[in-house]
C-alpha positions, -999 to +999 in steps of 0.1 A: -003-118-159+025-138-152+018-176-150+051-188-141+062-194-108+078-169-085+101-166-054+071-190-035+044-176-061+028-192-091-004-197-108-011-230-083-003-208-056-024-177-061-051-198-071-051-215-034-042-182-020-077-164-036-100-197-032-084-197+010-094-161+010-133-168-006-139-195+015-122-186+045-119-221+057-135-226+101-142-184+096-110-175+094-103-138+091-079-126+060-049-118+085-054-155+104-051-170+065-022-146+053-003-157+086-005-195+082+004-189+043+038-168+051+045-195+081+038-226+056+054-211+024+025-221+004-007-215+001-012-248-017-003-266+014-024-251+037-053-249+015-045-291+013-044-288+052-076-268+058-099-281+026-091-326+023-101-331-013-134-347-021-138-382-043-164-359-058-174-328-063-214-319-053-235-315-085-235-281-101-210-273-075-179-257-095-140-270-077-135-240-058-093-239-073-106-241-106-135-215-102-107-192-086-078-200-114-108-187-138-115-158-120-081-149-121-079-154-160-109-132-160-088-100-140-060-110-160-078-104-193-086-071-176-046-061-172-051-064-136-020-082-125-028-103-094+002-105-067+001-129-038+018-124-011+045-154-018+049-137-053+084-126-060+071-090-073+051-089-040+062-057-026+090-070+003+089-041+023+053-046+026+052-080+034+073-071+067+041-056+083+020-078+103-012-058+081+001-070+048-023-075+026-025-111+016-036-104-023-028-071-042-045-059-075-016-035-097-019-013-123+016-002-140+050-010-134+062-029-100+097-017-092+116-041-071+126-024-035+114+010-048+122+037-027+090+057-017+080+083+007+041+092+013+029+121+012-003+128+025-027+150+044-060+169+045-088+166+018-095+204+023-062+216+024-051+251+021-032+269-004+000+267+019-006+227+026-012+223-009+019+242-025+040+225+004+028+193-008+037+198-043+071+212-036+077+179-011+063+158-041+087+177-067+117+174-045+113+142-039+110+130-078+145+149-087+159+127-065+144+097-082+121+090-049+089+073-057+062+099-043+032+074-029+000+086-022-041+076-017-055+092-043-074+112-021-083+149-030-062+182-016-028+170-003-028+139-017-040+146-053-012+175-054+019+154-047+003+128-073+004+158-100+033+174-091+051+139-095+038+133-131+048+167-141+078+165-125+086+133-147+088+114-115+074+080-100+044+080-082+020+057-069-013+053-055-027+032-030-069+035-033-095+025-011-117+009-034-117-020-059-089-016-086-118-008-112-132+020-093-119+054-085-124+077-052-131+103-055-147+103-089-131+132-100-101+117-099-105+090-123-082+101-150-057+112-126-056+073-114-051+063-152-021+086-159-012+071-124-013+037-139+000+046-171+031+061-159+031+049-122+018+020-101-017+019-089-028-009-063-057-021-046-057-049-014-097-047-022-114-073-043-123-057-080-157-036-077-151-032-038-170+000-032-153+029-008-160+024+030-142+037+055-126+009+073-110+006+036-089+037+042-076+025+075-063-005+063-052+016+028-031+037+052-014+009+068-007-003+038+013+026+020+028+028+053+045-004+048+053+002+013+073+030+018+103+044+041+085+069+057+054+090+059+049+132+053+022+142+066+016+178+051-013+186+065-044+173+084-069+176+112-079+160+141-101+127+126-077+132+094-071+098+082-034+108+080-031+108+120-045+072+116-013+065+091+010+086+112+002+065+142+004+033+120+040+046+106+055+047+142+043+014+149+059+002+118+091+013+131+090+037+099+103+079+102+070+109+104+080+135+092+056+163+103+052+200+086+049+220+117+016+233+102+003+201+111+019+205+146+010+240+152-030+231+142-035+195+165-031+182+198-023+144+183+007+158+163+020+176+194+016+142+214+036+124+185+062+147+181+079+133+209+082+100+199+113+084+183+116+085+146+090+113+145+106+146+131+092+179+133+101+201+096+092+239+095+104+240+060+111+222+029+148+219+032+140+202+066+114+175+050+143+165+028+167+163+048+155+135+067+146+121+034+183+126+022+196+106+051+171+076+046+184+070+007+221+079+018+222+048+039+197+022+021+213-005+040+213+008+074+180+023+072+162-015+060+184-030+087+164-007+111+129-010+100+135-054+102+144-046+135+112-024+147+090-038+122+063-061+141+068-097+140 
């Protein structure tokens, strides 16, 4: 891990910013502590503002910024790359999003600005959502488009593979602690993910899958990338959760119209702006196209829908 000190980042820094998030100063919630960090510019300084120092520590009772610069040696030793969210390699797309997660655990290789898309869906996806999802996913690596996903099974763990063995970039956002894998069976897949990709975690190492975790995952890869597929999914499909999340975000849906044919939410979405309907590949991409044609234009739009 890096020690040296980032655009507002650093060793000092993370250190406040993980011993602020342990000790959750007058019960602050995570969000209440991110916001006060991004509106201070340090983490130092508000952990100064919210924990005076002591003349003395109480017996046995380790410095709570040392205990948490050794905890981060300890995930460092790991290869688990800690990134605050002052870090420079904090993902800046991400931090625009009033869910941002105030820590992230990484796996791989951080791209500045990388240009990703999600694509996600059903667990117990059909043949047709499954080969759709692999032809988005392949598509979208010739073009050099980062395909992101949750590691989950079906639609997700398609577009993951057809990435890798496309030669493309993909990513995956998981649920769980940045040691653990969910679903089990994909545990090598979220290796070759890391080897050859980016994995992440917002969770603390060994956090355990619940399902509040994959709502706040969802928002997440949301605001990581420029827009969300969603291939295929049902009613209480997690996906609807991101879709929904995405359009808050300011951020293009893109819906197959075998999600839109299949669910009453996706027909109630489809109306809203920035939500496409695609009843074929060429379509998907072509929204896709015009988001990388005009980089500029399209960040200029999300700062001005994203939530302040």
């Amino acid at each position: 891990m890096d020690g040296g000190r980032g655009e507002g980042g650093g060793a000092e820094e993370r250190a406040a910013l993980v011993a602020l998030l342990q000790r959750r100063p007058g019960g602050r919630r995570w969000a209440e502590i991110t916001a006060e960090v991004l509106e201070a510019g340090s983490a130092v300084e508000v952990w100064q503002r919210l924990e005076p120092a002591v003349l003395l520590t109480p017996p046995g009772e380790p410095d709570p910024l040392d205990a948490a610069a050794e905890q981060i040696g300890r995930w460092a030793d790991r290869a688990w790359r800690l990134l605050g969210i002052l870090d420079g390699d904090y993902p800046a797309r991400l931090r625009g999003i009033h869910q941002a997660p105030p820590v992230l655990f990484a796996r791989g290789t951080l791209v500045r600005d990388d240009v990703a898309v999600s694509v996600v869906g059903s667990r117990q996806a059909s043949p047709r959502g499954l080969a759709i999802a692999a032809g988005v996913a392949r598509e979208l690596a010739a073009r050099g488009v980062t395909v992101l996903g949750g590691l989950a099974g079906g639609i997700d763990t398609a577009a993951h593979r057809a990435a890798l063995e496309a030669g493309g970039r993909t990513v995956c956002v998981i649920g769980t602690g940045i040691d653990r894998a969910y679903p089990a069976a994909n545990r090598d897949l979220q290796e070759e993910i890391a080897a050859n990709g980016l994995a992440l975690s917002q969770f603390w190492p060994g956090a355990p899958p619940q399902r509040h975790n994959f709502l706040m995952r969802n928002a997440t890869m949301s605001g990581y990338g420029l827009a969300t597929v969603v291939v295929e999914a049902g009613e209480r499909s997690g996906s609807r959760a991101q879709a929904r999340i995405a359009v808050e975000h300011g951020r293009p849906v893109i819906l197959t119209s075998l999600v839109v044919e299949r669910n009453d939410w996706a027909r109630a979405l489809a109306g809203r702006p920035g939500v496409h309907v695609a009843d074929r590949l060429q379509a998907v991409l072509d929204v896709v196209d015009d988001l990388i044609a005009e980089p500029s234009a399209v960040g200029a739009a999300l700062r001005r829908l994203a939530p302040s």
